[in-house]
Biopython code that builds the backbone (N, CA, C, O; Angstrom):
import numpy as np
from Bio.PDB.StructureBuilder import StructureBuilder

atoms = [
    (1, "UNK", "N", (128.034, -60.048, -3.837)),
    (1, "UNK", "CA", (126.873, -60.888, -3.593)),
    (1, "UNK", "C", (125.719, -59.972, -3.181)),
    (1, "UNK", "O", (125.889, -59.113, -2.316)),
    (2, "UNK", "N", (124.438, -60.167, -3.852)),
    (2, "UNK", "CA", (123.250, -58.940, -3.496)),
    (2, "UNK", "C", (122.528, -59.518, -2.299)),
    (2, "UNK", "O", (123.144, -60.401, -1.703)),
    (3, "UNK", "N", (121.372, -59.192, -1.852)),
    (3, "UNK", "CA", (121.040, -59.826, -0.878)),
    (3, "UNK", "C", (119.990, -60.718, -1.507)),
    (3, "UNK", "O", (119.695, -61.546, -0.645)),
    (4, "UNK", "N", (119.160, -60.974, -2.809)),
    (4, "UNK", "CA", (118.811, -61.821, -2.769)),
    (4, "UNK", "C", (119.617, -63.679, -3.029)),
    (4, "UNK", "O", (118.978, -64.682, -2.712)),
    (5, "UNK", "N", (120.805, -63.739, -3.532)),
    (5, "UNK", "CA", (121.676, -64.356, -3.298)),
    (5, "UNK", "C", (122.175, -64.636, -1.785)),
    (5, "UNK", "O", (122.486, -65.807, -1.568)),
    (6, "UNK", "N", (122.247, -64.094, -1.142)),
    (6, "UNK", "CA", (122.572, -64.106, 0.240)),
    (6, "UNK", "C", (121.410, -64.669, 0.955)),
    (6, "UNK", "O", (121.445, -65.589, 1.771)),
    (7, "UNK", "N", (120.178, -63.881, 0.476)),
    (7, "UNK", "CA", (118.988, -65.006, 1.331)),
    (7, "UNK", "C", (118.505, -66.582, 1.223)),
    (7, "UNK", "O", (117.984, -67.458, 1.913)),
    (8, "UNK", "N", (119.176, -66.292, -0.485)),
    (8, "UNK", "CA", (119.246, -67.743, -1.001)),
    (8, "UNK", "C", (120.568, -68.667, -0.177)),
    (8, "UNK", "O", (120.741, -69.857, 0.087)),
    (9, "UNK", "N", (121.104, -67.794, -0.026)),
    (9, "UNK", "CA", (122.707, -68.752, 0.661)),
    (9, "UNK", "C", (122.125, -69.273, 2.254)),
    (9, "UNK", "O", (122.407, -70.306, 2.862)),
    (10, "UNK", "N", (121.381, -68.346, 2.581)),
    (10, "UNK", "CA", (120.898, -68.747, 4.632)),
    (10, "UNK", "C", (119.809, -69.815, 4.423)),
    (10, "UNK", "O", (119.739, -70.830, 5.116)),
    (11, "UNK", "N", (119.099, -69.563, 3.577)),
    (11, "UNK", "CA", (118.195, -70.275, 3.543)),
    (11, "UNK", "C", (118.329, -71.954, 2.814)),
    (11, "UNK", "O", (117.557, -72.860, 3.125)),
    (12, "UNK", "N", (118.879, -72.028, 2.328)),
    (12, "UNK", "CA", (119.477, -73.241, 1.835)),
    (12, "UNK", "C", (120.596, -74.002, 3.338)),
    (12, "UNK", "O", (120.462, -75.052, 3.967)),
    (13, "UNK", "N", (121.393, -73.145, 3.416)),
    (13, "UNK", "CA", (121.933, -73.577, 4.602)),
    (13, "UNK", "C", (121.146, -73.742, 5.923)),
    (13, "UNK", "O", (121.545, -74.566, 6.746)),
    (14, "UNK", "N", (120.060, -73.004, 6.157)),
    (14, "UNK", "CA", (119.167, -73.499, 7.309)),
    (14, "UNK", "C", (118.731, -74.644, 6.923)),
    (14, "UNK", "O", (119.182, -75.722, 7.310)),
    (15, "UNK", "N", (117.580, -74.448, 5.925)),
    (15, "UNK", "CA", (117.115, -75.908, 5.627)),
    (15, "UNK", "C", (117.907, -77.576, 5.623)),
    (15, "UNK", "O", (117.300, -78.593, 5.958)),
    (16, "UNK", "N", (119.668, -77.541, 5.073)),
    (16, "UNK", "CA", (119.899, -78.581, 5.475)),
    (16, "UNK", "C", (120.487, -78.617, 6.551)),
    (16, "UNK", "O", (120.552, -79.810, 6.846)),
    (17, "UNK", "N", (121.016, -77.948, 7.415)),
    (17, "UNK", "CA", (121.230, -78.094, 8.776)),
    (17, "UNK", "C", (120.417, -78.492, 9.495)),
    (17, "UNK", "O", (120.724, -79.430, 10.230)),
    (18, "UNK", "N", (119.067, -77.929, 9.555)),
    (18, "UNK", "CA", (117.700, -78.261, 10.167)),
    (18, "UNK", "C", (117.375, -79.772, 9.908)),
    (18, "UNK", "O", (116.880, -80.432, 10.821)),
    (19, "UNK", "N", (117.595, -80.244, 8.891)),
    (19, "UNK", "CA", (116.944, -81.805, 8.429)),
    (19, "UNK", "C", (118.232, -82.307, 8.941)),
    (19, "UNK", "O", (117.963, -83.394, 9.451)),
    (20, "UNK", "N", (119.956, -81.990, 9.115)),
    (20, "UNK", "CA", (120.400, -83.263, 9.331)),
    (20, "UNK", "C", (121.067, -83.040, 10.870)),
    (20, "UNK", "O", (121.845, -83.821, 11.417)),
    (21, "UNK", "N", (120.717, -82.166, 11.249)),
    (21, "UNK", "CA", (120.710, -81.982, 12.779)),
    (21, "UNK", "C", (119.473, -82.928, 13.593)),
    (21, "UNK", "O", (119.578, -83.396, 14.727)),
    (22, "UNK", "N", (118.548, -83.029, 12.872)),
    (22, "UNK", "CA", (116.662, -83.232, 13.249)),
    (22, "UNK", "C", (117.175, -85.411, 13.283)),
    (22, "UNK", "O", (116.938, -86.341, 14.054)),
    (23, "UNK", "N", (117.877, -85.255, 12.060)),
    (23, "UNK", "CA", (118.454, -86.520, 11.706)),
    (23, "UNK", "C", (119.442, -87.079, 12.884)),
    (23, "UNK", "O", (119.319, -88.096, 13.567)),
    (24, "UNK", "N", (120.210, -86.327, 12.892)),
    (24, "UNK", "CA", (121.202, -86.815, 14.274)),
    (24, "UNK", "C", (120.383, -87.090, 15.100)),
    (24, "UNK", "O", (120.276, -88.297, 15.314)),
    (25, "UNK", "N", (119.554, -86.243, 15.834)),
    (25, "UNK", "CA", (119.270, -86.094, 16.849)),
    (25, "UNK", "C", (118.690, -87.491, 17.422)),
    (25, "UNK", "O", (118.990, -88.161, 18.411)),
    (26, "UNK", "N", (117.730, -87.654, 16.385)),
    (26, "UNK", "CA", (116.648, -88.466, 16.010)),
    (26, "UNK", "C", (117.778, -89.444, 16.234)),
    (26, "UNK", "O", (118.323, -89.605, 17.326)),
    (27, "UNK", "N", (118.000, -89.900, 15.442)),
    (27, "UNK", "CA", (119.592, -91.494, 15.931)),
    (27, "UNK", "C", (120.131, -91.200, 17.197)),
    (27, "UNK", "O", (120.153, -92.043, 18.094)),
    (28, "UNK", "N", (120.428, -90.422, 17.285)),
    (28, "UNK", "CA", (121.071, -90.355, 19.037)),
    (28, "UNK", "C", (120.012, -90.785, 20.160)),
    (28, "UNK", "O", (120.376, -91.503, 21.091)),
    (29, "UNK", "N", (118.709, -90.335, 20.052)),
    (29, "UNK", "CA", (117.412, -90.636, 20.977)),
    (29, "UNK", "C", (117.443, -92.056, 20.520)),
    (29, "UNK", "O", (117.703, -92.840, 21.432)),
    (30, "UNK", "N", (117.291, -92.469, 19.622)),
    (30, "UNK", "CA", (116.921, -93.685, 19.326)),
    (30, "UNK", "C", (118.144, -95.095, 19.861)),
    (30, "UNK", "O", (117.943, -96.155, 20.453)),
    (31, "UNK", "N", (119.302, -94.501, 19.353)),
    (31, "UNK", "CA", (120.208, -95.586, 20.045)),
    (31, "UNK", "C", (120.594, -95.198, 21.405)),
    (31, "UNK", "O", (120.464, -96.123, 22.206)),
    (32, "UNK", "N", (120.994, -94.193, 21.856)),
    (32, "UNK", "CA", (120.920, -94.222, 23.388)),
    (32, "UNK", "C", (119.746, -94.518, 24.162)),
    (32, "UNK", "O", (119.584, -95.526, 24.849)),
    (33, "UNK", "N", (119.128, -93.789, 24.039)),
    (33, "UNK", "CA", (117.777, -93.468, 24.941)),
    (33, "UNK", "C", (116.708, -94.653, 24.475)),
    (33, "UNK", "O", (115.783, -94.751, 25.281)),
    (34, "UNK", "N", (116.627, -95.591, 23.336)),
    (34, "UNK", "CA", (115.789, -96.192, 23.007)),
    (34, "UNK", "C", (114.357, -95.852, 22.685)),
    (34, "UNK", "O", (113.376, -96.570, 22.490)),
    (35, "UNK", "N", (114.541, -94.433, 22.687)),
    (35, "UNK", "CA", (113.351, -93.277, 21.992)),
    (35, "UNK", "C", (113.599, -92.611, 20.753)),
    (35, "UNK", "O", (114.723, -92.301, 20.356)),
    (36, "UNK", "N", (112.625, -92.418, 20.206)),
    (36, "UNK", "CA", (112.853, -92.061, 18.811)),
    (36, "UNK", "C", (112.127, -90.828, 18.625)),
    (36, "UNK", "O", (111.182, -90.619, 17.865)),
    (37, "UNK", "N", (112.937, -89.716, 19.756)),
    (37, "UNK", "CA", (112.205, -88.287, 19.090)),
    (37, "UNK", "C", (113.498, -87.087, 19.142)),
    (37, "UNK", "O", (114.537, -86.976, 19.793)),
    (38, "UNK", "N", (112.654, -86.102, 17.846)),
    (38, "UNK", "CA", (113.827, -85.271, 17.468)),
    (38, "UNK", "C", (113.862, -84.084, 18.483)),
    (38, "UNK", "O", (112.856, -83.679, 19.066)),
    (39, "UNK", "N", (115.213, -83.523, 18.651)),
    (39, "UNK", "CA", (115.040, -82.392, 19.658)),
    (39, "UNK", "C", (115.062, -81.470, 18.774)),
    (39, "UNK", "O", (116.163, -81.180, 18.306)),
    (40, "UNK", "N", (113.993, -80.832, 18.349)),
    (40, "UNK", "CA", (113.493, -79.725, 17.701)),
    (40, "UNK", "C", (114.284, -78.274, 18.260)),
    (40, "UNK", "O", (114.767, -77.473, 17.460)),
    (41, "UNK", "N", (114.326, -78.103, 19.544)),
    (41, "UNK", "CA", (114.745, -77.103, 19.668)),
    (41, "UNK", "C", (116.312, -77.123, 19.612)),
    (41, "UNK", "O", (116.729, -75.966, 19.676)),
    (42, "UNK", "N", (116.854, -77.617, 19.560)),
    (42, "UNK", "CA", (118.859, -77.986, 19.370)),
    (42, "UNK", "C", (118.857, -77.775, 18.017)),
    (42, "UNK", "O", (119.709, -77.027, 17.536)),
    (43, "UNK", "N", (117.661, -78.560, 17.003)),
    (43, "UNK", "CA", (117.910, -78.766, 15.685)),
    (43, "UNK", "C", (117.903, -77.163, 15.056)),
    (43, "UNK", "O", (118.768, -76.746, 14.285)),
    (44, "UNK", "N", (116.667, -76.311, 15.587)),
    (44, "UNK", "CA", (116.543, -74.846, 15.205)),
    (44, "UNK", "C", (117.388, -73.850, 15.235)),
    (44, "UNK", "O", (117.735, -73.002, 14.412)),
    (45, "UNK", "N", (117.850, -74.255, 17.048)),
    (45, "UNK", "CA", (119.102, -73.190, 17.369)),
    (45, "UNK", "C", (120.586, -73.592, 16.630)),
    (45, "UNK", "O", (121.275, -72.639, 16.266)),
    (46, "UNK", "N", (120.932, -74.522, 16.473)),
    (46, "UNK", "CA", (121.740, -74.573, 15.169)),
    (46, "UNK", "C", (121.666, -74.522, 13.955)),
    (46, "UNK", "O", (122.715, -74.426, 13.318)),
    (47, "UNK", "N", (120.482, -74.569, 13.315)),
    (47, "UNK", "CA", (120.445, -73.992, 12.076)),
    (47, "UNK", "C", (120.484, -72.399, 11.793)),
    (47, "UNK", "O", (121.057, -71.784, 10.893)),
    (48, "UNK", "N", (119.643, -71.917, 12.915)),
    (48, "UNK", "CA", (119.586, -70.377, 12.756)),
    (48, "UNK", "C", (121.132, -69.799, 12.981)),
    (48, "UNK", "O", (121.498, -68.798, 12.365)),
    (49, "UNK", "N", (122.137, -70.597, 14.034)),
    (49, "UNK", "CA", (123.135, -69.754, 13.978)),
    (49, "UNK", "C", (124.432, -70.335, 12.876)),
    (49, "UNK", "O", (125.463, -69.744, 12.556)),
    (50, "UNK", "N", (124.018, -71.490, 12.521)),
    (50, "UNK", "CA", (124.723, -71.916, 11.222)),
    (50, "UNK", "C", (124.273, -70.999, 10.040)),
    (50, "UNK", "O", (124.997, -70.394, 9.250)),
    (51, "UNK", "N", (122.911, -71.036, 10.102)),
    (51, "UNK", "CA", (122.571, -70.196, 8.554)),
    (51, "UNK", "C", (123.707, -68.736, 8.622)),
    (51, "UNK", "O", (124.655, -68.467, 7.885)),
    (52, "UNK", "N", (123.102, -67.923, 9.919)),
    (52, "UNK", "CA", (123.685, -66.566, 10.092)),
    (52, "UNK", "C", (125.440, -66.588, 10.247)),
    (52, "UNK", "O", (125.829, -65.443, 10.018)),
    (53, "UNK", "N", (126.107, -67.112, 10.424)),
    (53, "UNK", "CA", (127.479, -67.702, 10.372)),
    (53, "UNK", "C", (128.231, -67.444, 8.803)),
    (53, "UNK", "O", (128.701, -66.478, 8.201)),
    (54, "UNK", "N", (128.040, -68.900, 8.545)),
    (54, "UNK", "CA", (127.988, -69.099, 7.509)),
    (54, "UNK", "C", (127.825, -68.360, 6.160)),
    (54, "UNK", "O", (128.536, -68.278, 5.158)),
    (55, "UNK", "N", (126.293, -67.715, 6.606)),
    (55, "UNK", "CA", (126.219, -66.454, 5.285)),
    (55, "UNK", "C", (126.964, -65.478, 5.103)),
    (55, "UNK", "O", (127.363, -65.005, 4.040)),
    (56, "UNK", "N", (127.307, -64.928, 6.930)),
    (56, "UNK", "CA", (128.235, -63.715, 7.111)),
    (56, "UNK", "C", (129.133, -64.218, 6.313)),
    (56, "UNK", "O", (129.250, -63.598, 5.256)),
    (57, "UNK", "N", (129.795, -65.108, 6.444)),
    (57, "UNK", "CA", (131.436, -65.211, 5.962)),
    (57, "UNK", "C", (131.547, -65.307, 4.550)),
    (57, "UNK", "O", (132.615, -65.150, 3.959)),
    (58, "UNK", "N", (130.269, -65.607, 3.895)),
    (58, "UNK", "CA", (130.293, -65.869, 2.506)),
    (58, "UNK", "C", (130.417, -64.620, 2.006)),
    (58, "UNK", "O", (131.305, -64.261, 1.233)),
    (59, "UNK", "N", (129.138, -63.644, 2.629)),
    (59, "UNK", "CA", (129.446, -62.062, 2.221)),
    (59, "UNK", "C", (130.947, -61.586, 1.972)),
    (59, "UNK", "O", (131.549, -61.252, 0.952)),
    (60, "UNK", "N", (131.382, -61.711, 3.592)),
    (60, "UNK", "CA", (132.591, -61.118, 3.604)),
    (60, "UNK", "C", (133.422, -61.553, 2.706)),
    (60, "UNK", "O", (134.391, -60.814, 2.535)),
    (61, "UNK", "N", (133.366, -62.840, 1.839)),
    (61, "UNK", "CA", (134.416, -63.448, 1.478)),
    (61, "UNK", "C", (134.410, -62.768, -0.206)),
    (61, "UNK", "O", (135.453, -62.467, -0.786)),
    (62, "UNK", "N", (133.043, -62.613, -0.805)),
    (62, "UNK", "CA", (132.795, -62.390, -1.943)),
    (62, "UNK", "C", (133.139, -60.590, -2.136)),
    (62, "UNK", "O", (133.709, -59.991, -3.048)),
    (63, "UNK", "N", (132.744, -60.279, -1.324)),
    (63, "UNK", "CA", (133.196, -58.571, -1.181)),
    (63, "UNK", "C", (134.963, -58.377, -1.746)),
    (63, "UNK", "O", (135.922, -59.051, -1.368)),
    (64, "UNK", "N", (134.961, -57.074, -2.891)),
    (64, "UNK", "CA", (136.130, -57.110, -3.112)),
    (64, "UNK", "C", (136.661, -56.067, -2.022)),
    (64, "UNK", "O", (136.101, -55.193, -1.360)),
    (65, "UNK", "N", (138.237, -56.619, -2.131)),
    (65, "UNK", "CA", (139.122, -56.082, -1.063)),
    (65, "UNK", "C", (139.531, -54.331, -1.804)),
    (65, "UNK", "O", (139.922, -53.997, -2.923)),
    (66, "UNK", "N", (139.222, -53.580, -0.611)),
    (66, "UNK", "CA", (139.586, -52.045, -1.195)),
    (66, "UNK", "C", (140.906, -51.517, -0.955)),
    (66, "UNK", "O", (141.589, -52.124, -0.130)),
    (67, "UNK", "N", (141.379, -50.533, -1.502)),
    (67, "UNK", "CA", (142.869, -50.440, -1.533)),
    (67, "UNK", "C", (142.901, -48.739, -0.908)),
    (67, "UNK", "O", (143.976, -48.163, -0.743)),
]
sb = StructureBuilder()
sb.init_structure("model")
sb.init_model(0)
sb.init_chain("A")
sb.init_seg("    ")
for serial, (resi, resn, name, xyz) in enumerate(atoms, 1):
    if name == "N":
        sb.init_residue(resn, " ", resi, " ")
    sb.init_atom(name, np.array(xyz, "f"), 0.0, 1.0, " ", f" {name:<3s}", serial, name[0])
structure = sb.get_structure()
């Protein structure tokens, strides 16, 4: 996997983590709390360490095994 594939892999994975984290959140304020706002910062810090996660392992996974 090169790295522009790989930036494509974080970045795709941030972006929907970010919208359905933003999404939870957003329903959770709204039916508990009876407020309807997103916690932006929960939604970020899990996307950034989902993206970086995630990508790692894809690397590692696509890398052939050396003998």
């Amino acid at each position: 996997m090169n790295r522009k594939e790989l930036l494509m892999y974080f970045v795709t994975t941030f972006a929907v983590t970010l919208v359905v984290t933003a999404i939870v959140t957003f329903l959770y304020s709204l039916i508990i709390h009876g407020t309807g706002t997103v916690d932006w910062e929960t939604s970020f810090r899990f996307a950034i360490i989902l993206g970086i996660v995630l990508s790692w392992t894809k690397a590692r996974e696509s890398k052939p095994k050396e003998r």
